[in-house]
LUMBALUM-839310 format. One record per atom (N, C-alpha, C): chain; residue number from 1; x, y, z; atom name. Coordinates in steps of 0.1 Angstrom, whole numbers. Layout:
<recs>
 cadena num    c1    c2    c3 atomo
      A NUM     X     Y     Z    CA
...
</recs>
This chain:
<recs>
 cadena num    c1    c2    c3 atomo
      A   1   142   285   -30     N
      A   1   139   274   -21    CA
      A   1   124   271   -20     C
      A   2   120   262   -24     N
      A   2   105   253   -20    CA
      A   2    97   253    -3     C
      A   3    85   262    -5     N
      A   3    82   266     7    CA
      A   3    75   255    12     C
      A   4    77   242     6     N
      A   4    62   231     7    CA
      A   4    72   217     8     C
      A   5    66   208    19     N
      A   5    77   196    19    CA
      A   5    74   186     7     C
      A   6    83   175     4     N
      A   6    75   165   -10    CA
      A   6    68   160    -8     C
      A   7    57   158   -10     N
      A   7    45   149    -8    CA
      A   7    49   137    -1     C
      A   8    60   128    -8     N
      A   8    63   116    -1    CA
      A   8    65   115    11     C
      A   9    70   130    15     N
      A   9    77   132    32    CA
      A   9    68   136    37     C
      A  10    58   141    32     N
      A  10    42   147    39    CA
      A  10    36   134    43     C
      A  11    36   126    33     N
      A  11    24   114    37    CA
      A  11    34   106    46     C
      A  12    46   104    45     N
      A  12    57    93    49    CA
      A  12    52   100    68     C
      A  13    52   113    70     N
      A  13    50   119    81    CA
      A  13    39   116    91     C
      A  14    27   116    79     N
      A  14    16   120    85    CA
      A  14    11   104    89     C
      A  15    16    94    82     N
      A  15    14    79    84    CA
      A  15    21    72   101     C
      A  16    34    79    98     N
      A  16    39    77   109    CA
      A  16    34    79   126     C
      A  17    24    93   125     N
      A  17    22    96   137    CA
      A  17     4    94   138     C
      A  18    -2    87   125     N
      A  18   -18    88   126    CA
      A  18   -23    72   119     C
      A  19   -19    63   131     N
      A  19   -30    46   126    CA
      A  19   -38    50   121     C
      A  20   -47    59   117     N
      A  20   -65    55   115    CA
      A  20   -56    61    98     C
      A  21   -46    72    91     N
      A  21   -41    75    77    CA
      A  21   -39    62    73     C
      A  22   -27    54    82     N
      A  22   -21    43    76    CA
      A  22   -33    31    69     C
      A  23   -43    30    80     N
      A  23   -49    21    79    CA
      A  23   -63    25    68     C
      A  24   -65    36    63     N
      A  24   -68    42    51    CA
      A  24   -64    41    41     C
      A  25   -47    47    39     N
      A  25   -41    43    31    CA
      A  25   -44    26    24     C
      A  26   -42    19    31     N
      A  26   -45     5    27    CA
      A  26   -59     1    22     C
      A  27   -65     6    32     N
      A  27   -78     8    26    CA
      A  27   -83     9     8     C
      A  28   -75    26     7     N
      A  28   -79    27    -6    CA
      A  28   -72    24   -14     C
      A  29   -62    17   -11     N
      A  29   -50     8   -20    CA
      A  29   -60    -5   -23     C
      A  30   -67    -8   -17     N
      A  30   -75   -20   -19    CA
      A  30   -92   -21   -25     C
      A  31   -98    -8   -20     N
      A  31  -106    -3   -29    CA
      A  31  -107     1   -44     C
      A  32   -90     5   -47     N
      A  32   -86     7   -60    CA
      A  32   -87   -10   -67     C
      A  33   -78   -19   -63     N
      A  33   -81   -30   -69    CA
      A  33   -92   -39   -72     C
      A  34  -104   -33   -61     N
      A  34  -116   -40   -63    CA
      A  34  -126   -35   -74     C
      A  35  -118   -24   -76     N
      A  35  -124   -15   -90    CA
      A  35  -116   -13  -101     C
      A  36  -111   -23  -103     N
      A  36  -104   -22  -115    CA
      A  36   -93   -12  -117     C
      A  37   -88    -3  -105     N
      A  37   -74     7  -109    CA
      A  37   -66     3  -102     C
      A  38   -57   -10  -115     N
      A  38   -40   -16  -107    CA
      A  38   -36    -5  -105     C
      A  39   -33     5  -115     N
      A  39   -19    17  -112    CA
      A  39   -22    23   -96     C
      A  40   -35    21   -94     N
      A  40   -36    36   -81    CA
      A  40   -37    27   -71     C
      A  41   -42    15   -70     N
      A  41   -37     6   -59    CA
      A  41   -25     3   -58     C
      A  42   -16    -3   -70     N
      A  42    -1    -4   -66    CA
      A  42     4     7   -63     C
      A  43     3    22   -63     N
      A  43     9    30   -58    CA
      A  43     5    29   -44     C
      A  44    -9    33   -41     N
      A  44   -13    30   -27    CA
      A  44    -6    26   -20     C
      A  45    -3    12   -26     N
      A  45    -2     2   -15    CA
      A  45    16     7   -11     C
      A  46    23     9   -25     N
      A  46    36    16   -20    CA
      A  46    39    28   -10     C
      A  47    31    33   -13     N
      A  47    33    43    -1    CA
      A  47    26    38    12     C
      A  48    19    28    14     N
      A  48    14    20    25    CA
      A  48    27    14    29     C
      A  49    34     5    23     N
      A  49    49     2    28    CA
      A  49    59     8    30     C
      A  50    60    20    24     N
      A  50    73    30    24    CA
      A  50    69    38    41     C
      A  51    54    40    44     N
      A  51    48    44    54    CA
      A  51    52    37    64     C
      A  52    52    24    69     N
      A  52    53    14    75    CA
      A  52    62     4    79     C
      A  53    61    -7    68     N
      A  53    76   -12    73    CA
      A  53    88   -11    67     C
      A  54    80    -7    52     N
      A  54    97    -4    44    CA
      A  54    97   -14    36     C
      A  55   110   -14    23     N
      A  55   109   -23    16    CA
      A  55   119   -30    17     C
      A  56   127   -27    31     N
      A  56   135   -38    34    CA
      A  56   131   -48    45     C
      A  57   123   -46    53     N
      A  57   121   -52    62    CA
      A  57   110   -60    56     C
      A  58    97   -53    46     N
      A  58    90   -64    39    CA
      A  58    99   -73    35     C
      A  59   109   -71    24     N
      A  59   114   -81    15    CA
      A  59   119   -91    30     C
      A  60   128   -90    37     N
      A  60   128   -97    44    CA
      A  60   122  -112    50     C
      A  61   103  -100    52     N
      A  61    92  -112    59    CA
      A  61    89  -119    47     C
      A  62    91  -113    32     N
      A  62    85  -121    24    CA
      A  62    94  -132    16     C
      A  63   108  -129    23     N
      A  63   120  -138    14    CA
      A  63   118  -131    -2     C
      A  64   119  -116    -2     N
      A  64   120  -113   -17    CA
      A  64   131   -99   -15     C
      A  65   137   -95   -29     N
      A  65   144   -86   -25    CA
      A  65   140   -74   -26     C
      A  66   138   -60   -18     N
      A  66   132   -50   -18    CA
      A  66   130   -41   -29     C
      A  67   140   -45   -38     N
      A  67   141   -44   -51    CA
      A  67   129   -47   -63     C
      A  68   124   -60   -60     N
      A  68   117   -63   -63    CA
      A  68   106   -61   -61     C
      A  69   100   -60   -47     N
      A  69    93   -54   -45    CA
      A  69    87   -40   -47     C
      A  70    97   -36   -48     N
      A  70    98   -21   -51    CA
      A  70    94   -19   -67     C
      A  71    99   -28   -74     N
      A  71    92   -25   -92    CA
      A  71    83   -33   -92     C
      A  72    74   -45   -84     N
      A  72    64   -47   -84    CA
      A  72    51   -38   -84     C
      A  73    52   -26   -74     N
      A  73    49   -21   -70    CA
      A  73    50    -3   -77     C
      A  74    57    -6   -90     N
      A  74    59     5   -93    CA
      A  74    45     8  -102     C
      A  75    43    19  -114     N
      A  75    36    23  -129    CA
      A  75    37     9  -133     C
      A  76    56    10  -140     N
      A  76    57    -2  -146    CA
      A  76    54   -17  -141     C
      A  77    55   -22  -132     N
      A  77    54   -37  -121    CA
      A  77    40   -44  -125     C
      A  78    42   -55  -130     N
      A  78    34   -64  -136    CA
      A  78    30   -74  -123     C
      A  79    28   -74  -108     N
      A  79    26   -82  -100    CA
      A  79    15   -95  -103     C
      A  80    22  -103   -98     N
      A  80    12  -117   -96    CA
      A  80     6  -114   -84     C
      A  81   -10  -117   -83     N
      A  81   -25  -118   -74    CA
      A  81   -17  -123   -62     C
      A  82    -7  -134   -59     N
      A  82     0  -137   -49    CA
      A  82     7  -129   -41     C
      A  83    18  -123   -52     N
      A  83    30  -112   -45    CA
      A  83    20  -100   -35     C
      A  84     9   -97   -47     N
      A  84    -1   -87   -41    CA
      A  84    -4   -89   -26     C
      A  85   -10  -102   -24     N
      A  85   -21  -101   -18    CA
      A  85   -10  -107    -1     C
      A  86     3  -113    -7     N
      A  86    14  -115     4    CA
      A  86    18   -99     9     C
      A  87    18   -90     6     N
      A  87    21   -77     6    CA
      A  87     8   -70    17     C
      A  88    -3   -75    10     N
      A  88   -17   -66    19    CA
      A  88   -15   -76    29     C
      A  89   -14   -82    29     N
      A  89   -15  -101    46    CA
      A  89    -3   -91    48     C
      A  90     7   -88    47     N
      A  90    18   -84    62    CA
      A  90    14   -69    66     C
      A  91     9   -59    52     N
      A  91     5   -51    60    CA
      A  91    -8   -48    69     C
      A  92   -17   -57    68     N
      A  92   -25   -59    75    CA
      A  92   -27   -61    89     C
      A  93   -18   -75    89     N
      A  93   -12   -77   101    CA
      A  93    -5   -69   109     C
      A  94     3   -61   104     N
      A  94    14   -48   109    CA
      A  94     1   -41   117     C
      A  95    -5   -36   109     N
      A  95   -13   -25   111    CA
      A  95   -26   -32   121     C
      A  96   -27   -49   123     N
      A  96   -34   -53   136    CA
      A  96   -53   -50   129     C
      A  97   -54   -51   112     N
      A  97   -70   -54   106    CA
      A  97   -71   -62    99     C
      A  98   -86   -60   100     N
      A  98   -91   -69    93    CA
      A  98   -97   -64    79     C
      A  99  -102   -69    68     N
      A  99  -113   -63    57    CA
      A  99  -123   -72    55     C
      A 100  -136   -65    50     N
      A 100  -144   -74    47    CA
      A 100  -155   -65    34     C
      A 101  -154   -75    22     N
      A 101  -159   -68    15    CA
      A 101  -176   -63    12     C
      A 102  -182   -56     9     N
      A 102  -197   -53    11    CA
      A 102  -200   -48     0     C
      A 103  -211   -57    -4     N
      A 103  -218   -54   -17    CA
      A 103  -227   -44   -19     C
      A 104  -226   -36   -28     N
      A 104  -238   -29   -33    CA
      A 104  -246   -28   -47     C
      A 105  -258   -24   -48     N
      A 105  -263   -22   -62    CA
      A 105  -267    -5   -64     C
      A 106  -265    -1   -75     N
      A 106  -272     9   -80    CA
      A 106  -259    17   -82     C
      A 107  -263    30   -86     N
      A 107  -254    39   -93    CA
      A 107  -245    42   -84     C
      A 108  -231    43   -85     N
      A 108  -224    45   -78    CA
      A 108  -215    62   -77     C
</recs>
């Protein structure tokens, strides 16, 4: 027997009982995209919804089926800038932020 819970249920947990995780979460779901890593922002962002409202209740707000959202959102999920960015607007909102992006120069 596994003395360790699955990650999914760790984060699914720890989102549940701590706004400032969830709202990180998103965060670096969205930092990934501004740097060029689709795969680790669309996971991000999925575990930002699975955290949150779910992929039923999104598909719902968004008039899509959770299904689809769900392999949007997968490795494989090829999303359109739209589906994306309808996804960060409800979790956003849910979560009651804002973002604002900030430039820098030099080595990072």
């Amino acid at each position: 027997m596994p003395l360790t819970r699955d990650f999914k249920d760790t984060i699914e947990a720890r989102a549940e009982r701590d706004p400032t995780f969830r709202i990180a979460l998103l965060e670096e779901a969205l930092d990934a995209f501004l740097n060029a890593d689709l795969e680790t922002g669309k996971l991000l962002l999925r575990d930002c919804v699975n955290a949150t409202l779910g992929f039923e209740t999104l598909g719902v707000q968004l008039h899509k089926s959770p299904e689809s959202l769900m392999r949007m959102l997968s490795t494989e999920g090829n999303p359109r800038v739209d589906s994306l960015f309808a996804v960060v607007s409800h979790l956003k909102t849910h979560e009651g932020v804002s973002f604002r992006v900030h430039c820098s120069t030099g080595p990072q």
